[in-house]
PyMOL commands that place a pseudoatom at each C-alpha (Angstrom):
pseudoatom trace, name=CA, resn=UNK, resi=1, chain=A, elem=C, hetatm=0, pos=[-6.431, 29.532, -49.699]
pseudoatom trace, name=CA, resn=UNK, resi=2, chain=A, elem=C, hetatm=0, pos=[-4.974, 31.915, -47.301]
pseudoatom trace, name=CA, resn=UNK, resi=3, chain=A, elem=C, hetatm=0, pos=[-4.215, 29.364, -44.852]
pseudoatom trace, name=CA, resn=UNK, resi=4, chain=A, elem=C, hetatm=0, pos=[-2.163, 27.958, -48.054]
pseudoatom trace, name=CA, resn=UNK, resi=5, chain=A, elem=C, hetatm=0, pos=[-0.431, 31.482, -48.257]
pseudoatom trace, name=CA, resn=UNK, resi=6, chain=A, elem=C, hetatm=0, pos=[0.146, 31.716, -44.478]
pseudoatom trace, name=CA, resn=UNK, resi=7, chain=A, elem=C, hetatm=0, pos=[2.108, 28.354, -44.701]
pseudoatom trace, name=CA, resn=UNK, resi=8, chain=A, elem=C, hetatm=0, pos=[4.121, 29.385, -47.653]
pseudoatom trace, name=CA, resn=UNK, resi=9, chain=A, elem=C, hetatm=0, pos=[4.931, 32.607, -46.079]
pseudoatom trace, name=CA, resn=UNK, resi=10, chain=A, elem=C, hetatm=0, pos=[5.747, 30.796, -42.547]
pseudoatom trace, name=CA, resn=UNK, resi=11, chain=A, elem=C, hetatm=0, pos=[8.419, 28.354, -44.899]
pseudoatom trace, name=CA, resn=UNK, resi=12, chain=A, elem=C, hetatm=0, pos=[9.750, 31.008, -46.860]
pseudoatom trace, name=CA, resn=UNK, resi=13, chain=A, elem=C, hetatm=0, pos=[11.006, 32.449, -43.826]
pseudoatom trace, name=CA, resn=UNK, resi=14, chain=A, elem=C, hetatm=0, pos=[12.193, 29.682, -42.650]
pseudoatom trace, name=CA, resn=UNK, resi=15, chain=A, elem=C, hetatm=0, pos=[13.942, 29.240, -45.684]
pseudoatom trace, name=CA, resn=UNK, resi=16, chain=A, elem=C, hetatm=0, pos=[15.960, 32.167, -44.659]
pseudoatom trace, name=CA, resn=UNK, resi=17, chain=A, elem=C, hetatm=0, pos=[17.419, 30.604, -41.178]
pseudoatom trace, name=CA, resn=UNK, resi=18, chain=A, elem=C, hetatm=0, pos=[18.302, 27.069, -42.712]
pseudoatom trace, name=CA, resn=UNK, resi=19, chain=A, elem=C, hetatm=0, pos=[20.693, 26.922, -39.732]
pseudoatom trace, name=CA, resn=UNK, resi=20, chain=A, elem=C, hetatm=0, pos=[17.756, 26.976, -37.305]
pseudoatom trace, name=CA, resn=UNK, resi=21, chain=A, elem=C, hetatm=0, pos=[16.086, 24.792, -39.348]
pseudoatom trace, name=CA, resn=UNK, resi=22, chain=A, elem=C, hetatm=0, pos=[18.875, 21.807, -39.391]
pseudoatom trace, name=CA, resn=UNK, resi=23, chain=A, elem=C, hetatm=0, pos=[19.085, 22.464, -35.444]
pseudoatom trace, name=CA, resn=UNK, resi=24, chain=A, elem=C, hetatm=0, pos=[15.860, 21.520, -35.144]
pseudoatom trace, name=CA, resn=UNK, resi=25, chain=A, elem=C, hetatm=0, pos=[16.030, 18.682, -37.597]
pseudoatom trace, name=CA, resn=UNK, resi=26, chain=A, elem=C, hetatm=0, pos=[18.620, 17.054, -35.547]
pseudoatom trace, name=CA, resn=UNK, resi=27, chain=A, elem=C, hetatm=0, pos=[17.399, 17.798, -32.419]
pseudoatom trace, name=CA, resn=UNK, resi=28, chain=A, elem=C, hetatm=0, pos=[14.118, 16.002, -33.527]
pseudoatom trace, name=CA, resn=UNK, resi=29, chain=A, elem=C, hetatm=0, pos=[15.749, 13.132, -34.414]
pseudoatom trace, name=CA, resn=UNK, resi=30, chain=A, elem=C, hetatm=0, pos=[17.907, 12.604, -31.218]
pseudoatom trace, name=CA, resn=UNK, resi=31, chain=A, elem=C, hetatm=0, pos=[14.282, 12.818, -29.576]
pseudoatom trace, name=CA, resn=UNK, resi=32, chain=A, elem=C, hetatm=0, pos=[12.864, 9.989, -31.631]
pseudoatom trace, name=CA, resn=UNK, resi=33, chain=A, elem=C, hetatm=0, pos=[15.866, 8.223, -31.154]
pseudoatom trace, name=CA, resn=UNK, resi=34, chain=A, elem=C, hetatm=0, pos=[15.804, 7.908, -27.168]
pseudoatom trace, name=CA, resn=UNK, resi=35, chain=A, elem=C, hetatm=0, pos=[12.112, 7.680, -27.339]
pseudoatom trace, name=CA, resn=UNK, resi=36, chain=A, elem=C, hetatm=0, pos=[10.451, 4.110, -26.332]
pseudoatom trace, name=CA, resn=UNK, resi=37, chain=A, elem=C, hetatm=0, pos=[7.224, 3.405, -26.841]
pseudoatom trace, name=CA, resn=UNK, resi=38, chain=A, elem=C, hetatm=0, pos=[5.452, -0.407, -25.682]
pseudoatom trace, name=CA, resn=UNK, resi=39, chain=A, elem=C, hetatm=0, pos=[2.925, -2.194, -27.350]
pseudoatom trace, name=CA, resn=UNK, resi=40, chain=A, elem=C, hetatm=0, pos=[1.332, -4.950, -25.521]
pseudoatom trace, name=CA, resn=UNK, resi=41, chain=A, elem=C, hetatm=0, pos=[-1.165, -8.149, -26.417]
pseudoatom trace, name=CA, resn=UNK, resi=42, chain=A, elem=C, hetatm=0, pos=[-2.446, -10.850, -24.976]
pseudoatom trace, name=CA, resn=UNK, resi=43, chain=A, elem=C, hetatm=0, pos=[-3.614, -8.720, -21.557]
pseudoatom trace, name=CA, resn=UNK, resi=44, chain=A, elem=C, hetatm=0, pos=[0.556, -7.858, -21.489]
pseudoatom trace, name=CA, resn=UNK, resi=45, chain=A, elem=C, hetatm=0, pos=[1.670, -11.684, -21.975]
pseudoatom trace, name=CA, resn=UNK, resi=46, chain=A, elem=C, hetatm=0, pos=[3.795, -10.103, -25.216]
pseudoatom trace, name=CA, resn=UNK, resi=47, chain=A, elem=C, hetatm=0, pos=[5.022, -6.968, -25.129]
pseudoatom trace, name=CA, resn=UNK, resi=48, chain=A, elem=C, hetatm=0, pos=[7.210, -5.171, -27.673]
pseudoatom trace, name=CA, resn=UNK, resi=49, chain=A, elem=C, hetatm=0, pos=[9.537, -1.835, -26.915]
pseudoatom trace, name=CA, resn=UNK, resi=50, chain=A, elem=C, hetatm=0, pos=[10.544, 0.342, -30.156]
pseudoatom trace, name=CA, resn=UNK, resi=51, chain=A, elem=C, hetatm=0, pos=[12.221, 3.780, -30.881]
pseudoatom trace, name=CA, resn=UNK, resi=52, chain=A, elem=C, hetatm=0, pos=[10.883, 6.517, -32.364]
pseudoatom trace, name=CA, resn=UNK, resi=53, chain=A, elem=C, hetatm=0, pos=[12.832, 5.576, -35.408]
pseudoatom trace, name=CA, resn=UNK, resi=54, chain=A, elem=C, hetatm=0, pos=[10.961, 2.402, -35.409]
pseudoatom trace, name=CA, resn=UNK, resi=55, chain=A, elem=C, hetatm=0, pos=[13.525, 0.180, -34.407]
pseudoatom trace, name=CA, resn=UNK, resi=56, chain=A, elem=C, hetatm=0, pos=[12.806, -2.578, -31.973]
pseudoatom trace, name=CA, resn=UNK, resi=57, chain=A, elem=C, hetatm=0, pos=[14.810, -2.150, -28.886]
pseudoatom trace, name=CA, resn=UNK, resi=58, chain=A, elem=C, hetatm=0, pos=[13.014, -4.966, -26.667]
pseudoatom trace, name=CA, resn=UNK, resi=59, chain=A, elem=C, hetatm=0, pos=[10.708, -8.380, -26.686]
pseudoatom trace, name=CA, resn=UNK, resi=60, chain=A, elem=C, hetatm=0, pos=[9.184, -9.708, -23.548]
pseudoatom trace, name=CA, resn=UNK, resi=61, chain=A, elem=C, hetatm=0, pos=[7.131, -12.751, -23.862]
pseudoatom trace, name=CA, resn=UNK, resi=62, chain=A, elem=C, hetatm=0, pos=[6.045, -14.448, -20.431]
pseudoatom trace, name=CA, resn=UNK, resi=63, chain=A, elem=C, hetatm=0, pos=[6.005, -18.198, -20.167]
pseudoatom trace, name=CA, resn=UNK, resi=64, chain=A, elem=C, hetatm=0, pos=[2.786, -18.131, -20.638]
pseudoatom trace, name=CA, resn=UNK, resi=65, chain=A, elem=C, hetatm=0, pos=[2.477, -16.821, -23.706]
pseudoatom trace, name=CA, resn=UNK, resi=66, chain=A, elem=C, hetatm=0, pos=[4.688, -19.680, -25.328]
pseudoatom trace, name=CA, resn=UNK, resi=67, chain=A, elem=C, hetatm=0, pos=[2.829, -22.336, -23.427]
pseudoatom trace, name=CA, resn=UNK, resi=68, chain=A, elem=C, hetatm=0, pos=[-0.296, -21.387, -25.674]
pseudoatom trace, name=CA, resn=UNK, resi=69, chain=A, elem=C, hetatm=0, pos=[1.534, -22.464, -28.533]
pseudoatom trace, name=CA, resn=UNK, resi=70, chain=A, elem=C, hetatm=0, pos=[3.188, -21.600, -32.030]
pseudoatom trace, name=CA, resn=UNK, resi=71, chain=A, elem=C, hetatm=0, pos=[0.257, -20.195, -33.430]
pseudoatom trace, name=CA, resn=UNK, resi=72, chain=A, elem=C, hetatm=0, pos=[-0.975, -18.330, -30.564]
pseudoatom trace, name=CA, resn=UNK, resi=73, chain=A, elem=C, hetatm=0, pos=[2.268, -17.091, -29.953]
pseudoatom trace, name=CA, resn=UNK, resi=74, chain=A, elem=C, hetatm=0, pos=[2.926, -15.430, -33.229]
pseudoatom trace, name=CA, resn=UNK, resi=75, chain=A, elem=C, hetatm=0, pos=[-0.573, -13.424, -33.147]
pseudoatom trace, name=CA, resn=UNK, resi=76, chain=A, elem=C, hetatm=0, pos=[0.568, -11.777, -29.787]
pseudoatom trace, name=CA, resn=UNK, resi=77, chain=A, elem=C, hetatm=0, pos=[4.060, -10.857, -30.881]
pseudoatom trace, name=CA, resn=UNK, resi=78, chain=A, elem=C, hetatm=0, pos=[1.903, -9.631, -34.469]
pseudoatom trace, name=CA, resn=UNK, resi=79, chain=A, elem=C, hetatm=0, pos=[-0.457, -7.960, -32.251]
pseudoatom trace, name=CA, resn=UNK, resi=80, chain=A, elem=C, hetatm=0, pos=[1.900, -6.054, -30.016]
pseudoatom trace, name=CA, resn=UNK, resi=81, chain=A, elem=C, hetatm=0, pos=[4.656, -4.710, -32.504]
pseudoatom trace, name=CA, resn=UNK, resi=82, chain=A, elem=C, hetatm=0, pos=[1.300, -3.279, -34.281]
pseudoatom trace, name=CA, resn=UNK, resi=83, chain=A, elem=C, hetatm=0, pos=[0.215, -1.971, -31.133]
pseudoatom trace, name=CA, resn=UNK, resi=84, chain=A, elem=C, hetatm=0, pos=[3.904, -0.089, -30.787]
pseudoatom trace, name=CA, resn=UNK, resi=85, chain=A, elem=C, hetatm=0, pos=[3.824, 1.408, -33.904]
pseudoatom trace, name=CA, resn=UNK, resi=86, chain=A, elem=C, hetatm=0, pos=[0.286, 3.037, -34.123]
pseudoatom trace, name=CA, resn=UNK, resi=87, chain=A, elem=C, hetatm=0, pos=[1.230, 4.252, -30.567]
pseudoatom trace, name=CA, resn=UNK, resi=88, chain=A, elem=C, hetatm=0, pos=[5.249, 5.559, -32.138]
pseudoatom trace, name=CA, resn=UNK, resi=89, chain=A, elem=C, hetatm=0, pos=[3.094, 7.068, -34.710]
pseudoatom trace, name=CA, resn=UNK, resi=90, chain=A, elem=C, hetatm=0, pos=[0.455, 9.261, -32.816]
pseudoatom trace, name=CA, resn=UNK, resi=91, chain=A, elem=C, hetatm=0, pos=[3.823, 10.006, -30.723]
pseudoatom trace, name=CA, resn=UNK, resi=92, chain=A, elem=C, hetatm=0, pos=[5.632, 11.125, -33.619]
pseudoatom trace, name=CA, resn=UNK, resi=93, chain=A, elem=C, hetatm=0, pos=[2.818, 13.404, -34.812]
pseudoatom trace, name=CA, resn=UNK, resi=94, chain=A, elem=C, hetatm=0, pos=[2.459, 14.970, -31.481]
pseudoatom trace, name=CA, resn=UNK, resi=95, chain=A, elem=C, hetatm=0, pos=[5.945, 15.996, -31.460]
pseudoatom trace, name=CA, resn=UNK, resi=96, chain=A, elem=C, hetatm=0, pos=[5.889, 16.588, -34.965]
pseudoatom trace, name=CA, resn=UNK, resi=97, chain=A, elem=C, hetatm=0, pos=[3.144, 19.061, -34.584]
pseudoatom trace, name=CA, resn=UNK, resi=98, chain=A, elem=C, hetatm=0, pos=[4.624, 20.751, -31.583]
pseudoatom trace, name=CA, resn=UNK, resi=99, chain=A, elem=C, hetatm=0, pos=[7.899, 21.610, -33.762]
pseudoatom trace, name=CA, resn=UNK, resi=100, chain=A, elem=C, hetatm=0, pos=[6.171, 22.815, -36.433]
pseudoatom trace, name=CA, resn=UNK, resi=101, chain=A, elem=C, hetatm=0, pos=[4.600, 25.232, -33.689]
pseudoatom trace, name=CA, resn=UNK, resi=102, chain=A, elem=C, hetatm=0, pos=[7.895, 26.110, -32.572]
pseudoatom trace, name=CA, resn=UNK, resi=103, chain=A, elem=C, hetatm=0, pos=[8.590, 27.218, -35.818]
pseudoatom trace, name=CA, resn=UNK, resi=104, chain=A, elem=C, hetatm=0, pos=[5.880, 29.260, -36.435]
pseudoatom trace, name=CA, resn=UNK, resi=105, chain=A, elem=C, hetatm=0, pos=[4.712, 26.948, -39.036]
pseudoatom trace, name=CA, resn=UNK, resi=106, chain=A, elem=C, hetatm=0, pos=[0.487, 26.687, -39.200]
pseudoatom trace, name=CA, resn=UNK, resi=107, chain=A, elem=C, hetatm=0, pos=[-0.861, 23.381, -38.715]
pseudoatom trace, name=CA, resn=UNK, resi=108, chain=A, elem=C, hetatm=0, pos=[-0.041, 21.155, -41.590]
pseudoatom trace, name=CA, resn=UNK, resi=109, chain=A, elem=C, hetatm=0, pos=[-1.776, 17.645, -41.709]
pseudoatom trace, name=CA, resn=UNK, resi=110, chain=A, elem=C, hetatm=0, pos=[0.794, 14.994, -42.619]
pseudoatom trace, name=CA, resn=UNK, resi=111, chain=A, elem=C, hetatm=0, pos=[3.949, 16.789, -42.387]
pseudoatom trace, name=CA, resn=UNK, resi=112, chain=A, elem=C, hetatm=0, pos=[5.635, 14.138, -40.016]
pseudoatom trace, name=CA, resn=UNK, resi=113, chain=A, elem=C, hetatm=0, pos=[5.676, 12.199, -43.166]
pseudoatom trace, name=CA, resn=UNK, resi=114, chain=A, elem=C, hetatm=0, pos=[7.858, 15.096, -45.004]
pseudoatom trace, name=CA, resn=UNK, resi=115, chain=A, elem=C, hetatm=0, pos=[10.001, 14.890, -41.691]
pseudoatom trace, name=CA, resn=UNK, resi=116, chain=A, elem=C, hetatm=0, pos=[10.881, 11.022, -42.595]
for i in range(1, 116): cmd.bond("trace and resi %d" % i, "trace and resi %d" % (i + 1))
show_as sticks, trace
zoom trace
């Protein structure tokens, strides 16, 4: 409960310095957007580079890799975009959690998810 009325207090104020608050917000999101982040499968046969704004920026499969087959092939690219984004994820709390810091804000489970 107080924690509750430490947060509301800590976004009320905030509240007041929407300017600040929009710096940030764009600031965060020209960080996700130049961040990379690799998943890898297959012992780093397929490996697959995305943003923090999930986007796919780069897919490297080795020769290998296709020589295994259609089937085979498919699981590793599966298995490594997966990889990315659970790894772009705990990345995006992180950062999430350290701006909410910044601002003062008390830890707050889930907010990366309010942050889009």
């Amino acid at each position: 409960m107080l924690d509750q009325m430490k947060a509301m207090g800590a976004l009320a104020g905030l509240l007041r310095d929407k300017d600040k608050i929009q710096r940030m917000g764009d600031q965060f999101k020209a960080k996700l957007a130049q961040m990379r982040i690799t998943g890898v499968a297959g012992g780093s046969q397929v490996r697959v580079t995305i943003s923090g704004n999930m986007q796919v920026s780069e897919v490297f499969i080795d020769p290998d890799a296709v020589a295994q087959g259609t089937d085979a092939l498919q699981d590793l690219v599966r298995e490594a975009t997966n990889d990315a984004l659970q790894r772009a994820q705990a990345v995006i709390a992180e950062e999430t959690q350290k701006m909410s810091q910044e601002l003062g804000l008390p830890a707050m489970p889930g907010i990366e998810k309010l942050l889009g």
